[in-house]
PAMIPA-73106 format. One line per 10 residues: number of its first residue (from 1); for each residue x, y, z of N, C-alpha, C. Coordinates in steps of 0.05 Angstrom, whole numbers. Layout:
N
NUM	X/Y/Z/X/Y/Z/X/Y/Z  ...
This chain:
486
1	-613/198/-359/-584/199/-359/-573/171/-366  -548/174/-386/-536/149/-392/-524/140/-359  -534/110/-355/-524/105/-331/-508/71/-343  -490/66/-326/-484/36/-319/-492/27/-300  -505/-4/-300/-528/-15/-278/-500/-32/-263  -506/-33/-238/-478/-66/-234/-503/-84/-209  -498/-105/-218/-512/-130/-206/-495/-144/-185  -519/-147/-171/-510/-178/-151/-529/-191/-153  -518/-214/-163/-542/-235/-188/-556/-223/-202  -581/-221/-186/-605/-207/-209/-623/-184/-200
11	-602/-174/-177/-611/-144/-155/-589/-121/-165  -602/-103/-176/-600/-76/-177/-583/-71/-159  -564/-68/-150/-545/-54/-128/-549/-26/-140  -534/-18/-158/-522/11/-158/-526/18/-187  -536/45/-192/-534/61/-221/-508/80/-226  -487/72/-243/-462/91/-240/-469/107/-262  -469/136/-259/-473/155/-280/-449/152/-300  -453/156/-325/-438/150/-348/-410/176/-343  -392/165/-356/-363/190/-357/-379/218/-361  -395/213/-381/-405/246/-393/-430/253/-373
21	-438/236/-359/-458/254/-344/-445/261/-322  -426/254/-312/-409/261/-288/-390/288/-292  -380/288/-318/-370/317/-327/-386/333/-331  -412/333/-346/-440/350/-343/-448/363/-316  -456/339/-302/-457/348/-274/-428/368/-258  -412/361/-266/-395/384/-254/-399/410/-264  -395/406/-292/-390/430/-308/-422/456/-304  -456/432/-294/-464/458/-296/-467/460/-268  -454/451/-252/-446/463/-218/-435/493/-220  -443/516/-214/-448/541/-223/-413/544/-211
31	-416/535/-180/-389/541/-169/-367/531/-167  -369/511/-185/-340/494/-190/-322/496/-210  -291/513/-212/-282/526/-224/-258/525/-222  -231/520/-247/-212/510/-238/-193/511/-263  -173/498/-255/-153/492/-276/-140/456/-276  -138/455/-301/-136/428/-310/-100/424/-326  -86/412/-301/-59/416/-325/-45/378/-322  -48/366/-346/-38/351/-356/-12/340/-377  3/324/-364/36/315/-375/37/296/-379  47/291/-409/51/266/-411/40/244/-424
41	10/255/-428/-14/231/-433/-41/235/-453  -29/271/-455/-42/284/-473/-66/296/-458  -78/316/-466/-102/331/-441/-131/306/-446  -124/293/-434/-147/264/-441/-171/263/-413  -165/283/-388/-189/281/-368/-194/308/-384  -195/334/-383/-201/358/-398/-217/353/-414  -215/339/-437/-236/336/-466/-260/327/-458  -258/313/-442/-297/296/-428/-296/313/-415  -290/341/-405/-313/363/-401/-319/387/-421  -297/383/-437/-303/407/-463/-327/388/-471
51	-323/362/-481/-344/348/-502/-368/340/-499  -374/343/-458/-399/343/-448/-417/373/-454  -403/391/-463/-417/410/-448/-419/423/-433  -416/459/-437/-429/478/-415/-392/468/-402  -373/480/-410/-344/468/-400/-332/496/-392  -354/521/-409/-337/554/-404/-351/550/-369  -362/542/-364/-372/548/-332/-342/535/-309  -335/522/-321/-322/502/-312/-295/505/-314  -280/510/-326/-252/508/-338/-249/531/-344  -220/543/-319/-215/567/-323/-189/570/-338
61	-172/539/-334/-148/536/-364/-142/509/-363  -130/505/-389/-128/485/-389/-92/480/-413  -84/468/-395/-56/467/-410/-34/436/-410  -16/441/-421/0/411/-420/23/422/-435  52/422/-409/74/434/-422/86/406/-429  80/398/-447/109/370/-455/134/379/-453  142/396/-470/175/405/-467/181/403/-447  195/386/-434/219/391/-410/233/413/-403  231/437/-425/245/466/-417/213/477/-398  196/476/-416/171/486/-410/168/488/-385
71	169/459/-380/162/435/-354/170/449/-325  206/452/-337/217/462/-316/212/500/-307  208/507/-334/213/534/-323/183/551/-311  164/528/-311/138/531/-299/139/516/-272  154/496/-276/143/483/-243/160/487/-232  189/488/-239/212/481/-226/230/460/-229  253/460/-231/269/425/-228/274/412/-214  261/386/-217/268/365/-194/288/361/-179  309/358/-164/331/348/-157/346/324/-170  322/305/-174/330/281/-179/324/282/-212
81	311/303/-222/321/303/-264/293/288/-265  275/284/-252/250/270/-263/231/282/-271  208/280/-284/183/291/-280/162/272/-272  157/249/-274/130/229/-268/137/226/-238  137/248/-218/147/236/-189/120/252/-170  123/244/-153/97/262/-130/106/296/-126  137/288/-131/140/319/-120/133/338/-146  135/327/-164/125/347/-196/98/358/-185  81/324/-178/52/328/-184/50/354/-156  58/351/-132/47/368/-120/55/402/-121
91	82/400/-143/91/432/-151/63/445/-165  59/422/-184/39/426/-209/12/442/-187  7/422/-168/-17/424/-146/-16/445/-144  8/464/-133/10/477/-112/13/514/-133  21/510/-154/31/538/-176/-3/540/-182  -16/517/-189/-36/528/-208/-58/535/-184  -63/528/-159/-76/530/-142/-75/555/-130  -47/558/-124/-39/592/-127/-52/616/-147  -51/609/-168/-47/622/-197/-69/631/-195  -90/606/-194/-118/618/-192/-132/631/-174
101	-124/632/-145/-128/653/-125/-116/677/-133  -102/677/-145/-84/699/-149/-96/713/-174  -106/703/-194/-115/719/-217/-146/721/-223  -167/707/-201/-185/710/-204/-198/723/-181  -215/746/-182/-225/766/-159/-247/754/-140  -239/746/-120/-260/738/-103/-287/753/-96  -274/782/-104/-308/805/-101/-319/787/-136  -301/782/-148/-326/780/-178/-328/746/-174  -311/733/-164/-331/705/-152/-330/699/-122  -347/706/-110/-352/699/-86/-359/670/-83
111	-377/659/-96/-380/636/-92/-366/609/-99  -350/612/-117/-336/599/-128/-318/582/-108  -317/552/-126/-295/541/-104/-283/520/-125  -259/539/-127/-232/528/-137/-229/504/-143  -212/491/-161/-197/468/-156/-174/460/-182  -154/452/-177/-135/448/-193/-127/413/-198  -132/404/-224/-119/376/-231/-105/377/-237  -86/361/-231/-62/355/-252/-52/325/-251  -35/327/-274/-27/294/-275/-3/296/-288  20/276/-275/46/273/-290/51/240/-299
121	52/238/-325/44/211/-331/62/201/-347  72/188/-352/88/155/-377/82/144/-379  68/139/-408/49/110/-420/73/99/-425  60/79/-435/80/49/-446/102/62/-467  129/52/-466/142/64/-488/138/48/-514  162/48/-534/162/39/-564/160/6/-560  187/-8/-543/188/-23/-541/176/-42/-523  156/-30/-507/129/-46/-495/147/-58/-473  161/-39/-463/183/-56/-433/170/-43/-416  171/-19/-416/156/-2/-395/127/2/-395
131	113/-12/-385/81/-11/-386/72/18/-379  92/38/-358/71/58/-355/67/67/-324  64/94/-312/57/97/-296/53/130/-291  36/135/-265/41/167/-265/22/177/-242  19/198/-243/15/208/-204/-6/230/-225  -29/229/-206/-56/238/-209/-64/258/-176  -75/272/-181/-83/295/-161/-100/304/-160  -114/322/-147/-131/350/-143/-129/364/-124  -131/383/-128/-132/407/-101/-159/414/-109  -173/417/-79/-201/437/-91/-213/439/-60
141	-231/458/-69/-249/465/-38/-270/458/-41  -289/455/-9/-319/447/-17/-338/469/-12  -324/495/4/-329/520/9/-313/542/-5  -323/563/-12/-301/584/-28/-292/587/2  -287/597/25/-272/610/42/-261/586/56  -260/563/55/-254/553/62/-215/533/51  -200/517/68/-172/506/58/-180/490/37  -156/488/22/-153/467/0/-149/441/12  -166/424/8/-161/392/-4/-149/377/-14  -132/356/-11/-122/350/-36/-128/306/-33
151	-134/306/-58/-125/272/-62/-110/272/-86  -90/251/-72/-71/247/-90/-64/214/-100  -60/196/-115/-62/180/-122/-31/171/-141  -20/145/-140/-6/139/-155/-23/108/-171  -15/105/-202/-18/90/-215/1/76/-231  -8/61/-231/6/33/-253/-6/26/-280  -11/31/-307/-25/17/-327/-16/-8/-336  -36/-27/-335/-32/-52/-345/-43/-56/-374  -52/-39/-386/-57/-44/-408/-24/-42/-439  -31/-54/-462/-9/-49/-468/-8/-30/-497
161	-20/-18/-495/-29/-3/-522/-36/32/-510  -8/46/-522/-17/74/-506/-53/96/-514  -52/89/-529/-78/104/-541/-98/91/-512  -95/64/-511/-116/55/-488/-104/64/-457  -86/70/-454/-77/80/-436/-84/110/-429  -79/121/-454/-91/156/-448/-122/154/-440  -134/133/-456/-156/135/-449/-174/127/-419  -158/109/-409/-166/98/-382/-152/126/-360  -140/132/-377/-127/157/-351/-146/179/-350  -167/194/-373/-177/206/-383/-209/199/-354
171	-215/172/-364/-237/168/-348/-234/171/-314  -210/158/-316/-198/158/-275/-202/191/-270  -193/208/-283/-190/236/-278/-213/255/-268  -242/230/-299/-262/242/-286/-274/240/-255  -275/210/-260/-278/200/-227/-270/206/-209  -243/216/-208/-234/226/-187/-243/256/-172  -254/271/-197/-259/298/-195/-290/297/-190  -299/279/-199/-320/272/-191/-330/262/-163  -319/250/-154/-314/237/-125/-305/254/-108  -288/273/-113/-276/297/-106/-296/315/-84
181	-316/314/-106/-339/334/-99/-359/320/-91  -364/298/-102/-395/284/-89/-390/266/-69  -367/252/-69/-369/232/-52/-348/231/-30  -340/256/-21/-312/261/-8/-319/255/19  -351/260/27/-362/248/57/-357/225/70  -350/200/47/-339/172/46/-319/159/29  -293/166/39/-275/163/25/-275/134/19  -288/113/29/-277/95/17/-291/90/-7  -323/93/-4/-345/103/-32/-319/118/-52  -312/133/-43/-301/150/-66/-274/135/-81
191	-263/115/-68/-232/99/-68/-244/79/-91  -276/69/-77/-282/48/-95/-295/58/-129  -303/86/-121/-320/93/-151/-292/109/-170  -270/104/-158/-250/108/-183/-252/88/-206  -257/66/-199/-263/45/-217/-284/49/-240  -297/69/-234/-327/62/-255/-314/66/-279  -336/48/-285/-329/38/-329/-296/36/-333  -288/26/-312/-252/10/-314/-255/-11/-301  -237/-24/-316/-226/-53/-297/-194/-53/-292  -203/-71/-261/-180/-80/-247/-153/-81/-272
201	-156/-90/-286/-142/-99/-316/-129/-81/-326  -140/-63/-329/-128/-40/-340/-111/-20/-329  -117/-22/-298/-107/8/-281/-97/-3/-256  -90/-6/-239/-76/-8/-211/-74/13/-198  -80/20/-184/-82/37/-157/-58/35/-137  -26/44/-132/-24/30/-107/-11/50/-90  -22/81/-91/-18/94/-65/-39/114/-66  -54/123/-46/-62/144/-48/-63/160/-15  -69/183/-14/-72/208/12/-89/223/9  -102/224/26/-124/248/31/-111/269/42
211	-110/293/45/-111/313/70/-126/338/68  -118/355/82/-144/382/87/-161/375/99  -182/407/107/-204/410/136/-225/374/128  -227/375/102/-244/351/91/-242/333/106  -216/317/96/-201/293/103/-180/297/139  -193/316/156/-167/304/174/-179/281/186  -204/269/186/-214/249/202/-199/221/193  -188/221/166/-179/200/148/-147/189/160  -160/161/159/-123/155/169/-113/148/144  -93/157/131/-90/146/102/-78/112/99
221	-68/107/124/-65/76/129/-84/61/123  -111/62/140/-135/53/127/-146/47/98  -136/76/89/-138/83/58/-123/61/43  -101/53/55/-84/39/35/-95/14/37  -106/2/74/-120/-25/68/-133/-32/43  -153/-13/38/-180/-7/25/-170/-13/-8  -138/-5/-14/-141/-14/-41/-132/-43/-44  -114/-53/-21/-119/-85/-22/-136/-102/-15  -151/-97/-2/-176/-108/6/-198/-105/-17  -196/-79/-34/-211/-76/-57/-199/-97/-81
231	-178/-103/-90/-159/-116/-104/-151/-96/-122  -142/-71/-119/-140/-44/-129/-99/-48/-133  -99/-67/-124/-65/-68/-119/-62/-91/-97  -30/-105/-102/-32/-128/-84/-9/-129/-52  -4/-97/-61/10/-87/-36/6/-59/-34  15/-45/-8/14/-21/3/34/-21/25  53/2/33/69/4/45/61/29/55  71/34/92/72/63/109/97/53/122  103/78/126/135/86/142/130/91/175  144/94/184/146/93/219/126/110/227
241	136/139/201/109/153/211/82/157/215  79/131/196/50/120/193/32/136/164  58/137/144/51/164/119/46/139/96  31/136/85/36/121/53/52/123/39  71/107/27/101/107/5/93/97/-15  95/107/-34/95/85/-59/124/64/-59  111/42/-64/134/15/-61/152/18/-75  143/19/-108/163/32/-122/192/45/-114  190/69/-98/203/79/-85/224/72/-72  216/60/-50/227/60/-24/240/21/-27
251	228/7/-50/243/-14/-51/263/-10/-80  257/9/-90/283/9/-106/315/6/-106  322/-11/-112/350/-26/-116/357/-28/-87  345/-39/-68/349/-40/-40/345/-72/-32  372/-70/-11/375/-100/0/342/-104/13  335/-123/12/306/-127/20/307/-150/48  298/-146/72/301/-170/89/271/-172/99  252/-180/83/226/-177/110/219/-206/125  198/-194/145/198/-209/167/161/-208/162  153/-233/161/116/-245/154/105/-250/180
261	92/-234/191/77/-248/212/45/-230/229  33/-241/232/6/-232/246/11/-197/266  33/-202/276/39/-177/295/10/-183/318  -2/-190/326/-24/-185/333/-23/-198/373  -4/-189/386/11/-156/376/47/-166/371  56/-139/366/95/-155/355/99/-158/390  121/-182/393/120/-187/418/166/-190/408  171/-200/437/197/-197/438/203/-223/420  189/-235/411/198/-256/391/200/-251/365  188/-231/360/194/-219/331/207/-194/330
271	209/-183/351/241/-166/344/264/-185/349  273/-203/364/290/-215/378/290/-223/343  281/-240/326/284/-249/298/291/-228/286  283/-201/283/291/-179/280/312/-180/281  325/-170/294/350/-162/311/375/-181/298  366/-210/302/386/-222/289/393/-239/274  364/-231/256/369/-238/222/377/-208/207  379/-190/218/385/-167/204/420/-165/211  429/-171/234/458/-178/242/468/-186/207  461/-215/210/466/-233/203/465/-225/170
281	444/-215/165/442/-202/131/461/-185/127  464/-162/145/479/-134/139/508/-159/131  520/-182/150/542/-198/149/549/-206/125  525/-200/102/527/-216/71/554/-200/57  563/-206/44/589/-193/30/570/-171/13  546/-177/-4/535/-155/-23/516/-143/-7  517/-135/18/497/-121/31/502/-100/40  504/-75/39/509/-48/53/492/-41/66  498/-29/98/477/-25/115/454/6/100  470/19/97/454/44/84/436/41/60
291	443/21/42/417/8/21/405/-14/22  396/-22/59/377/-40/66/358/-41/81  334/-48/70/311/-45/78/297/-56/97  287/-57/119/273/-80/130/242/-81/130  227/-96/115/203/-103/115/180/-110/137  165/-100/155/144/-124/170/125/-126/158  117/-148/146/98/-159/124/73/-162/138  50/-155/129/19/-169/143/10/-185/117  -7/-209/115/-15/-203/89/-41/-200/97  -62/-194/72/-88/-194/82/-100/-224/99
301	-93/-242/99/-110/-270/110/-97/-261/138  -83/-252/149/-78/-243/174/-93/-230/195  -108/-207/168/-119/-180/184/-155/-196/179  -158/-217/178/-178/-227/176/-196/-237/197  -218/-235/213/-231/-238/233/-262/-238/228  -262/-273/228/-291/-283/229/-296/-285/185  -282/-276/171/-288/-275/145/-288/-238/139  -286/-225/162/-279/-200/158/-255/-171/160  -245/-168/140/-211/-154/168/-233/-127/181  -220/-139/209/-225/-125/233/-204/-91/226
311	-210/-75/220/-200/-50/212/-191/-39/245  -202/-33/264/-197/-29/292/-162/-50/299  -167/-69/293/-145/-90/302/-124/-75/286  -124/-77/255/-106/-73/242/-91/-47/253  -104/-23/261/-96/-9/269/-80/-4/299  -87/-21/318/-71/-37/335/-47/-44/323  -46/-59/304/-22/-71/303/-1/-53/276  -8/-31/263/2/-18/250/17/5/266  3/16/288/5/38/321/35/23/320  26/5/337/52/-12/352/75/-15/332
321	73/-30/303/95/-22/287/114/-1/286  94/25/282/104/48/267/128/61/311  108/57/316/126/57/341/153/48/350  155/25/333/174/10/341/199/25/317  192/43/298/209/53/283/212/34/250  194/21/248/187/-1/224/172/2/197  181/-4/177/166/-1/160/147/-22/152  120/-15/147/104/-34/144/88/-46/120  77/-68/108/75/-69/82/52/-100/93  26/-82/71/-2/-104/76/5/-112/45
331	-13/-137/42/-1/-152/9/-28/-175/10  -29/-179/-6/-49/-202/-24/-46/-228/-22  -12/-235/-12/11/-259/-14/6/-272/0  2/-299/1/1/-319/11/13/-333/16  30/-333/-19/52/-349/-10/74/-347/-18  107/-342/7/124/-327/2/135/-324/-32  135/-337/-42/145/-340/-69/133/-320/-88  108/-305/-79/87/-282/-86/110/-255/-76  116/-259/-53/125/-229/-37/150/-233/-50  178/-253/-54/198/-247/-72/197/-243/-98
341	166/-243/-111/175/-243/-140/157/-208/-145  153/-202/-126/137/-169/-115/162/-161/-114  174/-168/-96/203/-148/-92/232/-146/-119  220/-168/-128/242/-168/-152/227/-151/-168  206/-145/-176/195/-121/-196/216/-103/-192  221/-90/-172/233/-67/-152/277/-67/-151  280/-91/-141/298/-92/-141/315/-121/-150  343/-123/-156/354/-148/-157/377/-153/-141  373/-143/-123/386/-135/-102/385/-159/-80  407/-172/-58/400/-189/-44/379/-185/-26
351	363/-209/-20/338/-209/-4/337/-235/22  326/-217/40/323/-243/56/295/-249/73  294/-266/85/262/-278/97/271/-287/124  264/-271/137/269/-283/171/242/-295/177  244/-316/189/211/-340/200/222/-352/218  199/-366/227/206/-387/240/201/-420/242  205/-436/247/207/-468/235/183/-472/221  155/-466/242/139/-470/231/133/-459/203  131/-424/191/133/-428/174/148/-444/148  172/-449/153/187/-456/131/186/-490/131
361	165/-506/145/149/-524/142/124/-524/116  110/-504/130/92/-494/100/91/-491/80  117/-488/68/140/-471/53/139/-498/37  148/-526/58/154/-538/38/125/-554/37  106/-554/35/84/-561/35/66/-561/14  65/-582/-3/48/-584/-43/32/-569/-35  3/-579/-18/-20/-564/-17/-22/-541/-28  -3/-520/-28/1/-498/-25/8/-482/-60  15/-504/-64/25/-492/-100/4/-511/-127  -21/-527/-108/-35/-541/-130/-39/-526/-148
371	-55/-503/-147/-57/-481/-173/-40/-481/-189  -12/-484/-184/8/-470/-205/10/-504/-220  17/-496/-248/20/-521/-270/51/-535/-262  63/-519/-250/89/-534/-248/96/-539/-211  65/-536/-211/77/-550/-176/90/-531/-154  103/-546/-136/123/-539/-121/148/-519/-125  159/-541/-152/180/-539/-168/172/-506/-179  163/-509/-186/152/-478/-208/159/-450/-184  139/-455/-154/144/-443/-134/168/-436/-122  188/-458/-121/214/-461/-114/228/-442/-135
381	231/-455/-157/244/-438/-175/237/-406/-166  217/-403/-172/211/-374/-172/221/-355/-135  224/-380/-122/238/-369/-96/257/-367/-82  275/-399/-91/298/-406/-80/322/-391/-96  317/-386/-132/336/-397/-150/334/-358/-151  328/-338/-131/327/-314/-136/358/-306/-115  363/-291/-115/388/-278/-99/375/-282/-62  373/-303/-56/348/-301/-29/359/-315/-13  357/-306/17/364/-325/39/345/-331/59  335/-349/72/325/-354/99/338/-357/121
391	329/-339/135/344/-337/169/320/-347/191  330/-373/191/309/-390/207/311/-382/239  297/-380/255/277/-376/275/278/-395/287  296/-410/318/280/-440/323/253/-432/341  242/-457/335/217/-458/366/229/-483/381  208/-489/404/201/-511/420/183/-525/423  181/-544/417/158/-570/411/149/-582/439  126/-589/438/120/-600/459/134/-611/480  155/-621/464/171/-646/488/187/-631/501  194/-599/490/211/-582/496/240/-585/484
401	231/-597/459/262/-601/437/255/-583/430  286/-569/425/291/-542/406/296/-555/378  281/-538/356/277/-551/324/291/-517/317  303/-534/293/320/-522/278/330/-533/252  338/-523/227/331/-532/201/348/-554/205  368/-559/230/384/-594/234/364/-611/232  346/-605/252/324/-633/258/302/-627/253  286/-617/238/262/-601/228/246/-624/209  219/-628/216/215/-651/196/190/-640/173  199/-645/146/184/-636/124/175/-667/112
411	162/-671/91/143/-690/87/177/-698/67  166/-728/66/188/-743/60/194/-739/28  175/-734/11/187/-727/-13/204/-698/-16  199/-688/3/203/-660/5/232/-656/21  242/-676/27/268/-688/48/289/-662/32  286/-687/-3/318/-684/-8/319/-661/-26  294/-649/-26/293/-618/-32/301/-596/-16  294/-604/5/299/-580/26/329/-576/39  345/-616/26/365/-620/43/387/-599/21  377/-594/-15/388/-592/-30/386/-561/-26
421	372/-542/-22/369/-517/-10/390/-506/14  391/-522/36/410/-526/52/434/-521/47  436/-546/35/468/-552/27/481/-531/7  470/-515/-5/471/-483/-20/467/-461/3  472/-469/14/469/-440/44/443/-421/30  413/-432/22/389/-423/20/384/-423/48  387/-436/69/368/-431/88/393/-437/107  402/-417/133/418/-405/145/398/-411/185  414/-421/204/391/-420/228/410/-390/239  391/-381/253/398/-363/274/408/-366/300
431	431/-370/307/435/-386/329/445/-375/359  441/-340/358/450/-328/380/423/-316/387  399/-327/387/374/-318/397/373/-319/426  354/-313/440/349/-306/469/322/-330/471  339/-352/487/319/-377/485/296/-368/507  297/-356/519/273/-345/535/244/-346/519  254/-327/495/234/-319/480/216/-356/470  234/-376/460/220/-387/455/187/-406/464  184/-390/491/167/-401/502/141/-376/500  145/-355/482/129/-336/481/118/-334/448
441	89/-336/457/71/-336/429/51/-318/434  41/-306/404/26/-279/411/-6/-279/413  -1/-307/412/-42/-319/413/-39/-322/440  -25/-333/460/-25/-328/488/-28/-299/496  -10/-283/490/-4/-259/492/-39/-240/494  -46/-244/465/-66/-226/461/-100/-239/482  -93/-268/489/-114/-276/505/-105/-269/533  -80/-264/545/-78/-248/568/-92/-226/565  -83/-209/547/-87/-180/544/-115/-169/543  -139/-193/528/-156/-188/527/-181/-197/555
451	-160/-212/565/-179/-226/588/-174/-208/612  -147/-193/611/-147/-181/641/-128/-193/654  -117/-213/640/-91/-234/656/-68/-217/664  -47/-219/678/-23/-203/690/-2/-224/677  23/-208/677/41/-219/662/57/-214/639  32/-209/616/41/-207/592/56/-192/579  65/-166/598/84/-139/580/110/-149/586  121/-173/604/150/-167/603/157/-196/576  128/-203/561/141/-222/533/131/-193/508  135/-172/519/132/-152/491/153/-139/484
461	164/-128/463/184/-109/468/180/-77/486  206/-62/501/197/-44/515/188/-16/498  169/-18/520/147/10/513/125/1/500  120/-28/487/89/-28/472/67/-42/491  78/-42/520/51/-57/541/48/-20/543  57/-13/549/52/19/565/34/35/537  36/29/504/19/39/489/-2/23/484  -7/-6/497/-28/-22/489/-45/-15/517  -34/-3/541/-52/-7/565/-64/30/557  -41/44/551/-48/71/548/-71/79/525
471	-72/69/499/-97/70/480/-111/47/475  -107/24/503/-130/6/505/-130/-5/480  -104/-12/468/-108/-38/440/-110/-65/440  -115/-79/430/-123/-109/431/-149/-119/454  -160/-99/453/-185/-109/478/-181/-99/507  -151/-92/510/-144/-83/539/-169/-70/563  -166/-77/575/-192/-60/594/-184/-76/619  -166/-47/636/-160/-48/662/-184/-50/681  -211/-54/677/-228/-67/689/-223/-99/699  -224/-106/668/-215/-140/678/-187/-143/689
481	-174/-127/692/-147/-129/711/-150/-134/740  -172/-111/748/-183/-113/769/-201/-129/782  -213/-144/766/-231/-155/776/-213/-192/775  -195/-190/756/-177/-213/769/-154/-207/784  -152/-196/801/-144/-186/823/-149/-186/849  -182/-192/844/-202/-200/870/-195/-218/882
């Protein structure tokens, strides 16, 4: 079998079976049997199983309504006049998955087990503005009597030439249907072998969901770690409910205010910043409360422990978020000037950054922009000179001075930069905070919590000591409570 070899140095890791042996392999799977309906991109996963071979076993239809009359009077019309959206892809899911229970006799295939692709897609247009994007699917079973499955996926093409675009969509399709069936026991195996014979370069990954009897063990939160931690995409966003969003979405043309920090765990110091840097933003003349968003940012160097992200933690501190009624968003970013020029893809809408002294110390800190050819300056530009505000955070310093962007000390070349930011109302202090808080930090916090110490729930916001003692997060164990108690 045509295989691709992949190395670590000069060790054999892994043999990836070629596109066509992976469609082979399906196609002479006696019981795998389905419909294939593609929009948009031309039937480009379909043909690598007609062209492998043995495809009548396999493919029970295969179609692609382009016409927008077509479109609609088969799937239905959107609300919103679109077709490249999740809700097409899951009509598409949901008619042809039907169709084929419905027109094929389970006494004449008993064994058989279904499955429906589909894809709603937009390559790059004429004028090479719009690079491209589109929502990828399957429904299928791993038992004939058994529920439908589904993974669903959103994409980005980075390539800029549509012919190469059909074609990278063509191979993802196989993989996926491939993965579908062989590798669904380990979803993250299966997250990572979407990639085979593609590069990062070409395709972006940045939402995907599992569900069905398959997948209920799957948290799709996890899932979304997995494509930034893979470098599959350099953000991922979940909603309160703890569901995957595409960013796209939910930051479109929306006031943006997020808030960067470890969470580990959110304590009353970062709602209390909450609370009244979001005052303070809704107060902007171009800000309407109903088209503004609030962000809690992780990035990945956060969810990091020992050189590894601790996946257990993360989930600790995603629980507690989604609890608190928050939307949450993991990222690649390091450094803020990364996360506003992410959010301007999305929107041009005003934005703001709630922190606290310490970070916006860092902020102004060279170390931090050696990479870039234009420095600091290059960084700045790309952060200050955007529609953007900072709603500074004070702390307390050792001596027990309260610091605040008045008396705040940044490295001396960096004075009459930061004084020049200022003096443009770039950076704004928060000045009706709850000075209590400033004596509460969450590295204390989480070494109470983990040691057994007393104290620590009345520096949390209310209700997340009662979910950290109740599902035992951050190390909790009412043992050591007791035993320092003795």
């Amino acid at each position: 079998m045509d295989k691709e070899i992949k190395l670590k140095g000069d060790k054999v890791i892994e043999q990836v079976p070629s596109i066509k042996d992976k469609a082979l392999r399906i196609n002479l799977n006696d019981n795998i049997y389905g419909t294939f309906a593609e929009i948009g991109a031309g039937q480009e996963t379909v043909r690598h199983f007609f062209r492998s071979g043995g495809s009548s076993g396999t493919i029970a239809k295969a179609m692609s309504a382009y016409d927008k009359d077509f479109s609609d009077a088969i799937y239905g019309i959107e609300e919103d006049g679109r077709y490249v959206t999740e809700s097409r892809l899951k009509k598409m899911l949901s008619l042809e998955s039907t169709l084929i229970e419905k027109r094929l006799s389970r006494d004449k295939h008993p064994n058989k087990m279904f499955f429906c692709y589909a894809n709603t897609v937009a390559t790059i247009d004429f004028a090479k503005q719009f690079k491209g994007h589109g929502w990828v699917g399957i429904r299928y079973q791993i038992e004939p009597d058994e529920d439908f499955n589904d993974i669903i996926i959103h994409i980005r093409f980075k390539e800029t030439d549509a012919k190469l675009q059909q074609e990278t969509l063509g191979i993802l399709g196989v993989n996926l249907i491939y993965g579908a069936y062989y590798k669904y026991e380990d979803p993250k195996k299966l997250l990572r072998y979407l990639y085979d014979h593609l590069d990062k370069d070409q395709l972006e990954i940045d939402t995907i969901n599992f569900s069905g009897p398959r997948f209920a063990h799957v948290d799709n939160r996890l899932m979304s770690l997995q494509l930034v931690k893979n470098g599959m995409t350099d953000a991922v966003m979940f909603n309160p409910e703890g569901k995957n969003i595409l960013p796209a979405t939910i930051l479109y043309k929306k006031n943006i205010l997020a808030l960067r920090g470890s969470f580990r765990p959110v304590t009353s110091v970062n709602m209390d910043m909450y609370e009244r840097s979001l005052k303070m933003f809704l107060a902007e003349s171009k800000v309407q409360k109903d088209n503004t968003l609030v962000v809690f940012e992780i990035t990945l160097s956060n969810l990091r422990s020992e050189g590894e992200i601790d996946e257990r933690d993360f989930m600790d501190r995603a629980e507690l978020l989604c609890a608190l009624g928050q939307t949450v968003m993991i990222s690649n970013f390091q450094e803020y000037y990364k996360v506003v020029e992410y959010f301007s893809n999305y929107t041009k809408a005003r934005m703001g950054l709630a922190m606290g002294v310490s970070n916006l110390v860092d902020i102004f800190d060279e170390k931090y922009y050696r990479h870039l050819s234009g420095g600091i300056l290059e960084a700045f530009g790309k952060l200050f000179y955007r529609d953007l505000k900072v709603f500074l955070y004070p702390m307390i310093d050792e001596n027990g001075n309260i610091i605040t962007s008045e008396n705040l000390k940044v490295h001396p070349r960096m004075k009459e930069l930061f004084k020049f930011f200022k003096f443009n109302g770039k950076v704004v202090d928060i000045v009706d905070y709850n000075p209590d808080n400033l004596e509460v930090f969450s590295r204390e916090v989480l070494k109470m919590i983990s040691h057994g110490k007393p104290g620590w729930e009345k520096m949390l916001p209310e209700g997340i000591a009662e979910l950290i003692k109740k599902d035992r997060l951050f190390g909790y164990d009412p043992n050591k409570v007791l035993e320092n108690m003795k």
